[in-house]
SEGUMI-690469 format. One record per atom (N, C-alpha, C, O): x, y, z. Coordinates in Angstrom, 2 decimals. Example, Ala and Ser with C-alpha at 12.3 -4.5 7.8 and 13.67 -1.06 7.14 Angstrom:
<loses>
{east 13.19 north -5.69 up 7.80}
{east 12.30 north -4.50 up 7.80}
{east 13.20 north -3.30 up 7.80}
{east 14.24 north -3.32 up 8.46}
{east 12.85 north -2.25 up 7.08}
{east 13.67 north -1.06 up 7.14}
{east 12.90 north 0.03 up 7.87}
{east 13.41 north 1.14 up 8.04}
</loses>
This chain:
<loses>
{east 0.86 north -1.18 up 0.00}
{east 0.00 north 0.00 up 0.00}
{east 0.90 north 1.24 up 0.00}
{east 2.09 north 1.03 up 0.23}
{east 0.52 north 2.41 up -0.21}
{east 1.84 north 3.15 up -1.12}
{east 1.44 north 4.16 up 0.17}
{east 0.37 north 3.83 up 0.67}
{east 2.00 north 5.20 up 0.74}
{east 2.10 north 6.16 up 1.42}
{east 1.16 north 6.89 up 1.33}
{east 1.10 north 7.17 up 0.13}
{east 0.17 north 7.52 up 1.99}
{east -0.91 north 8.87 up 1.60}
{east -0.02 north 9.92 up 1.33}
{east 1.04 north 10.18 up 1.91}
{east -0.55 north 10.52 up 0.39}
{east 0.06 north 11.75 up 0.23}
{east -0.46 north 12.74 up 0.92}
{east -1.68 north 12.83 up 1.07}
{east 0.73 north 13.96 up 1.64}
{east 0.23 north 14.86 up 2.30}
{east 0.56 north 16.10 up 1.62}
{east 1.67 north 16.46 up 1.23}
{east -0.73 north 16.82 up 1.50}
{east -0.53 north 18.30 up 0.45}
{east -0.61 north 19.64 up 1.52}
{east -1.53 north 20.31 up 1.98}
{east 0.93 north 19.65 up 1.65}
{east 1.38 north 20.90 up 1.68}
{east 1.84 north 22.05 up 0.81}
{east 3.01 north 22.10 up 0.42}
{east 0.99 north 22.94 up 0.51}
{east 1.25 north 24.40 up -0.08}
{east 2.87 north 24.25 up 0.14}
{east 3.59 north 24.17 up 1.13}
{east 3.08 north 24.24 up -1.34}
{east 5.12 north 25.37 up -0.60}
{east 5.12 north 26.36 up -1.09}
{east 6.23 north 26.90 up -1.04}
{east 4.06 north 27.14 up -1.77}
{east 4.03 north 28.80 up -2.46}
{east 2.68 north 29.40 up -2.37}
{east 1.71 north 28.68 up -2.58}
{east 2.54 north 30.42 up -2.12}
{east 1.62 north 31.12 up -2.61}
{east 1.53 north 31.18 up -3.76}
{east 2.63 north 30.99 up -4.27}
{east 0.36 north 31.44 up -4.82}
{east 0.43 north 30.94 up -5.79}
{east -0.35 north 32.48 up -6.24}
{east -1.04 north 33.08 up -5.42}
{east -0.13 north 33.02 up -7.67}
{east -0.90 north 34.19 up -7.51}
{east -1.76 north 34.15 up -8.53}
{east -1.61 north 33.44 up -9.52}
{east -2.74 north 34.98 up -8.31}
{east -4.28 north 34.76 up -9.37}
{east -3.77 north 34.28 up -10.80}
{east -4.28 north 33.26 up -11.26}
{east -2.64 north 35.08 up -11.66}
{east -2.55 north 33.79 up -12.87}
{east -2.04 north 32.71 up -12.71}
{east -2.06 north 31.97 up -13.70}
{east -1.55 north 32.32 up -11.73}
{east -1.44 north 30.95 up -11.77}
{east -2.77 north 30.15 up -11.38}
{east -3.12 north 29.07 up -11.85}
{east -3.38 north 30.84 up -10.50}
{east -4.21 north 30.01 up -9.89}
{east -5.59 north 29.56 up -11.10}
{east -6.40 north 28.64 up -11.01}
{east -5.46 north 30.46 up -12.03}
{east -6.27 north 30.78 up -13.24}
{east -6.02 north 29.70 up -14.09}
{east -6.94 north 29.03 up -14.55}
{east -4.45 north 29.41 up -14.42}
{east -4.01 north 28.60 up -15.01}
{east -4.74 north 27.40 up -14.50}
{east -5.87 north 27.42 up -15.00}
{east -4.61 north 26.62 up -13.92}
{east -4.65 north 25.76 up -12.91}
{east -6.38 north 25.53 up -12.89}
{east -6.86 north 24.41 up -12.74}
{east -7.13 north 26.64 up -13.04}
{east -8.67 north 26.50 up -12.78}
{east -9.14 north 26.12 up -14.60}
{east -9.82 north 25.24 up -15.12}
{east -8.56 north 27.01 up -15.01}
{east -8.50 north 26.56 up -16.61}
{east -7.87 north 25.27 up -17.29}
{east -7.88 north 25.08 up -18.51}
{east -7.32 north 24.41 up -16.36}
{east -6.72 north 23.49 up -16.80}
{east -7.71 north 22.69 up -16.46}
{east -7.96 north 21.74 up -17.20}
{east -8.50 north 22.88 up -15.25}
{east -9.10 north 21.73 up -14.77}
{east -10.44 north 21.71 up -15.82}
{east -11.04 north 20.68 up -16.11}
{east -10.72 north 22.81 up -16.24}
{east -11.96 north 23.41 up -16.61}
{east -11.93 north 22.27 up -18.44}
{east -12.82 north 21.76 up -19.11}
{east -10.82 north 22.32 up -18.55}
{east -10.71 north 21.77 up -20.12}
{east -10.70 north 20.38 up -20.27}
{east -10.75 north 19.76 up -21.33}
{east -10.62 north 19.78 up -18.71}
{east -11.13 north 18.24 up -18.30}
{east -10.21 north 16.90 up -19.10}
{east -10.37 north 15.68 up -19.02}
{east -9.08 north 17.84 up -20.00}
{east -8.09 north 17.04 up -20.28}
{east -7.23 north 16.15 up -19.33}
{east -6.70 north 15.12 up -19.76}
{east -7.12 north 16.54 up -18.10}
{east -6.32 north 15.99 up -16.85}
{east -7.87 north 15.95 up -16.07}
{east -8.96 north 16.45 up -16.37}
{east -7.40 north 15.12 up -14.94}
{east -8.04 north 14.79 up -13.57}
{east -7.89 north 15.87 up -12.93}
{east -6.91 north 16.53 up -13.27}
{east -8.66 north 16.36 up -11.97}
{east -8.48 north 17.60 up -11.05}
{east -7.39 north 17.09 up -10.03}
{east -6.33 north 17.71 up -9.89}
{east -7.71 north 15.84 up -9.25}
{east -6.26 north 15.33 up -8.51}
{east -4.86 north 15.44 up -9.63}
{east -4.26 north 16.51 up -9.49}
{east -4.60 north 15.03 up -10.10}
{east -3.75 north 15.22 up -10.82}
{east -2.99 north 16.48 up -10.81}
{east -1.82 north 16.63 up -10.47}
{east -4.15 north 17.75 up -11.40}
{east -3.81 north 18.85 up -11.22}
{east -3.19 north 19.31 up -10.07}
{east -2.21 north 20.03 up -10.21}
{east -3.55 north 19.03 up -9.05}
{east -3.77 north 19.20 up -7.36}
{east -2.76 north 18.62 up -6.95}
{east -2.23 north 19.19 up -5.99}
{east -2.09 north 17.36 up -7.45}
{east -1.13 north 16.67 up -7.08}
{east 0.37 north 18.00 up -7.65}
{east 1.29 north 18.45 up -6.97}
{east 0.10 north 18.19 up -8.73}
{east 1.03 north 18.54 up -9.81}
{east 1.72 north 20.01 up -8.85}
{east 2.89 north 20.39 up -8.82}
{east 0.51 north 20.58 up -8.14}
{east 0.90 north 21.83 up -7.55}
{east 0.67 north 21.84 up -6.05}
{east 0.52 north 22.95 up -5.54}
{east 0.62 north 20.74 up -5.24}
{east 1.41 north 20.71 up -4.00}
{east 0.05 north 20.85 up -3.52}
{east 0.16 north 21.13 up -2.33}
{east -1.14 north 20.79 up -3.82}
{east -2.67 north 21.35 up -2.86}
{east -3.60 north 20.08 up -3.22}
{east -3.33 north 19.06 up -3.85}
{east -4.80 north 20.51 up -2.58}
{east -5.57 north 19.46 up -2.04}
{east -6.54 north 20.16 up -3.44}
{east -6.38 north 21.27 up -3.94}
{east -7.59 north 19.08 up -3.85}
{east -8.97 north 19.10 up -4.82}
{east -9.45 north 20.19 up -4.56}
{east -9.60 north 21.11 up -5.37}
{east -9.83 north 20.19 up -3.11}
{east -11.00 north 21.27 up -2.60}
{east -9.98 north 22.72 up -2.43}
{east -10.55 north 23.80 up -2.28}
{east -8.60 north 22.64 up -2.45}
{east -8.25 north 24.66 up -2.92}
{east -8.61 north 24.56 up -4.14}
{east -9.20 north 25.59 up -4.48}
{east -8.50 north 23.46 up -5.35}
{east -8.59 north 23.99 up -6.69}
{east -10.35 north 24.43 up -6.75}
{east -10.91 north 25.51 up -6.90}
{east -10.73 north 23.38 up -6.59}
{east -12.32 north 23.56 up -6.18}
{east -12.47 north 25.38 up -5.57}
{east -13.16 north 26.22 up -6.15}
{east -11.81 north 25.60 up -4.55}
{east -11.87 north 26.74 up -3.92}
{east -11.55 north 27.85 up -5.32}
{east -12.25 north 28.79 up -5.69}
{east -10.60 north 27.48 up -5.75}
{east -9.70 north 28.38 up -6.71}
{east -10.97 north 28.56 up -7.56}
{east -11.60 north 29.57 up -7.28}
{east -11.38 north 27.93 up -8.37}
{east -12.56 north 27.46 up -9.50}
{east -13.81 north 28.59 up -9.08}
{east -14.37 north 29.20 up -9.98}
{east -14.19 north 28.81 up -7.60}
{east -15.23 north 29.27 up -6.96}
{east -14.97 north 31.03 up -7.37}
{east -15.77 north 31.83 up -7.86}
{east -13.64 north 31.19 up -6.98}
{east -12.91 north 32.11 up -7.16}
{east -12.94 north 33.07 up -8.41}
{east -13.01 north 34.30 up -8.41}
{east -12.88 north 32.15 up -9.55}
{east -12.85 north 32.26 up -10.74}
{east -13.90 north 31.78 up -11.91}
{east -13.75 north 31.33 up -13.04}
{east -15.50 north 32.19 up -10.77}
{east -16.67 north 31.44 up -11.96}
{east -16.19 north 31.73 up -13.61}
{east -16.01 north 30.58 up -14.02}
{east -15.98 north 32.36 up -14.38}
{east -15.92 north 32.67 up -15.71}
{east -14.86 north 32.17 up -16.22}
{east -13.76 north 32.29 up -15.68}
{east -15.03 north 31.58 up -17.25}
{east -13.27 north 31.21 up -18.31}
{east -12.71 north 32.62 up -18.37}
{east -13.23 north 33.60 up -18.90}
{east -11.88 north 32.57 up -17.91}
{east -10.77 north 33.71 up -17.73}
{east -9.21 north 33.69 up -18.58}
{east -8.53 north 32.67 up -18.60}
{east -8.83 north 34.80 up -19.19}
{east -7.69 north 34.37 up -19.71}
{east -6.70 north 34.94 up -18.49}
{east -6.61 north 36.10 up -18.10}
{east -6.14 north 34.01 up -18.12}
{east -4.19 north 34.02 up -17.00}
{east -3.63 north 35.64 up -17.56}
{east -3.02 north 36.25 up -16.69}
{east -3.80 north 36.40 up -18.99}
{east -3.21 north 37.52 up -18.61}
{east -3.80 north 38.26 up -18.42}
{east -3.11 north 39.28 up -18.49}
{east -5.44 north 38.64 up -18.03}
{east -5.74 north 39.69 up -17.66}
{east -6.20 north 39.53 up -15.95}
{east -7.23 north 39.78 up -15.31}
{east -4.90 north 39.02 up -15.64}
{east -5.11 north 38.82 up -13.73}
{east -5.03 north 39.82 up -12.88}
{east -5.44 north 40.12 up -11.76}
{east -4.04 north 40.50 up -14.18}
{east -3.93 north 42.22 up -13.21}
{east -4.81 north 42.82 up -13.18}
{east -5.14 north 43.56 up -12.26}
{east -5.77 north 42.51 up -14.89}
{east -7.11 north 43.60 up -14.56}
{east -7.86 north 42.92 up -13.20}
{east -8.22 north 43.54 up -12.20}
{east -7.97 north 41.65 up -13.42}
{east -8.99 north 41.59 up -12.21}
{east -8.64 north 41.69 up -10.92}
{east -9.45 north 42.06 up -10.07}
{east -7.26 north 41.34 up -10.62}
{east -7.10 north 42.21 up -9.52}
{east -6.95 north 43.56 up -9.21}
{east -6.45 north 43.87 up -8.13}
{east -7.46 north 44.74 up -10.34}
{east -7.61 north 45.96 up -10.16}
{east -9.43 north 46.03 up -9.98}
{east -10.01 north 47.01 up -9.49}
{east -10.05 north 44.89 up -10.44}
{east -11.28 north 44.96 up -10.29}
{east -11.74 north 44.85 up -8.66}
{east -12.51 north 45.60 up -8.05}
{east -10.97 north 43.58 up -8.12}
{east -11.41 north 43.46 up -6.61}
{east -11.03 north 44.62 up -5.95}
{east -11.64 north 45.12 up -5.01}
{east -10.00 north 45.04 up -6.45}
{east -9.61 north 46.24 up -5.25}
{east -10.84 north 47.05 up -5.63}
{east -11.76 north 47.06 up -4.81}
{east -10.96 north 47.67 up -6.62}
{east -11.96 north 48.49 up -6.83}
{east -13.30 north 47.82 up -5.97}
{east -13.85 north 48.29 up -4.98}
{east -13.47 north 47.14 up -6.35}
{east -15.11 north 46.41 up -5.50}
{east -15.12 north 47.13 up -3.89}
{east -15.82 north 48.05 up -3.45}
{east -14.06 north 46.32 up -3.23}
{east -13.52 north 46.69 up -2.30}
{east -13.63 north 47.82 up -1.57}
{east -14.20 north 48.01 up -0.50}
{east -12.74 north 48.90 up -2.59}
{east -13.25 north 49.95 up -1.78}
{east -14.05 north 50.71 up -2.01}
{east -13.90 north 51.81 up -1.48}
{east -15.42 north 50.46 up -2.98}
{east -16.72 north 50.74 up -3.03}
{east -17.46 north 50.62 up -2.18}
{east -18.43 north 51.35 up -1.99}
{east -17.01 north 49.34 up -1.30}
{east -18.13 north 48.31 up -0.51}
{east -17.54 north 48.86 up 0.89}
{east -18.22 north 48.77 up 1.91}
{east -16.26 north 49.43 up 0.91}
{east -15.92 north 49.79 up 2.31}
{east -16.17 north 51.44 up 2.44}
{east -16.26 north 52.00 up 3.53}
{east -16.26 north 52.21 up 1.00}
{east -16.53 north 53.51 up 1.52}
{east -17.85 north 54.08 up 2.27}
{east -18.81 north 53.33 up 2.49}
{east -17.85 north 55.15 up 2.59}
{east -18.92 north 55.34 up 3.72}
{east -20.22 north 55.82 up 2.91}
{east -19.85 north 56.22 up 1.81}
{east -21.28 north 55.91 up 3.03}
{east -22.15 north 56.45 up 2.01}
{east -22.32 north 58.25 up 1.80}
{east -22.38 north 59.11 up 2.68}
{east -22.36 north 58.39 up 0.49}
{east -21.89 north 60.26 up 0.63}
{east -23.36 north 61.03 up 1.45}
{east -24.50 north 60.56 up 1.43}
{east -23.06 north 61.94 up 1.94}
{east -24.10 north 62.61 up 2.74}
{east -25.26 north 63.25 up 1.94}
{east -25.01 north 63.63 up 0.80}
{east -26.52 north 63.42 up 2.44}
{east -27.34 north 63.76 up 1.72}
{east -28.45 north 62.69 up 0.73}
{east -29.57 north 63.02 up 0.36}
{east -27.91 north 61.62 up 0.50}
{east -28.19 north 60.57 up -0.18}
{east -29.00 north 59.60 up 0.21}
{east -28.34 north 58.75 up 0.81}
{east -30.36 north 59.28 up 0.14}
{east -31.13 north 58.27 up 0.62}
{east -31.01 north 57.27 up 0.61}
{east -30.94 north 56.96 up -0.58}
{east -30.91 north 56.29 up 1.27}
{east -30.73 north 54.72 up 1.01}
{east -32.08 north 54.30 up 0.76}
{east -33.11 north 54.96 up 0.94}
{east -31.95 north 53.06 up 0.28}
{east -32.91 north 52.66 up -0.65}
{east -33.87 north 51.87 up 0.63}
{east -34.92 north 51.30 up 0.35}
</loses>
């Protein structure tokens, strides 16, 4: 019986990679373990990753979308301007 494997992260991994990786699984050419094996993590981060990344996404526009979250961000954290009714 062969050893369990234990999946320890050894990198942070950053949104295009993680894109890569969600797009790989997405094209169902490989196994998602496989994938998961290949980059040191468990099914359920890619799963997580995937959640992350509902839409086919292309790996180089990671910067836009991480200019998108920030933006979200601090939409959702600014205060509401004065004068202005809430709904």
């Amino acid at each position: 019986m062969p050893a369990p494997v234990v999946f320890t992260p050894s990198t942070d991994y950053t949104d295009k990679e993680k894109m890569v990786a969600v797009r790989e699984m997405r094209r169902k050419k490989r196994s998602v373990i496989s994938i998961a094996r290949e980059l040191g993590i468990s099914r359920q981060t890619l799963y997580a990753w995937a959640r992350e990344f509902p839409m086919p996404v292309n790996p180089d526009d990671a910067f836009q979308l991480q200019n998108l979250k920030l933006n979200v961000l601090q939409l959702t954290l600014k205060p509401p301007r004065q004068g202005l009714k809430s709904p």
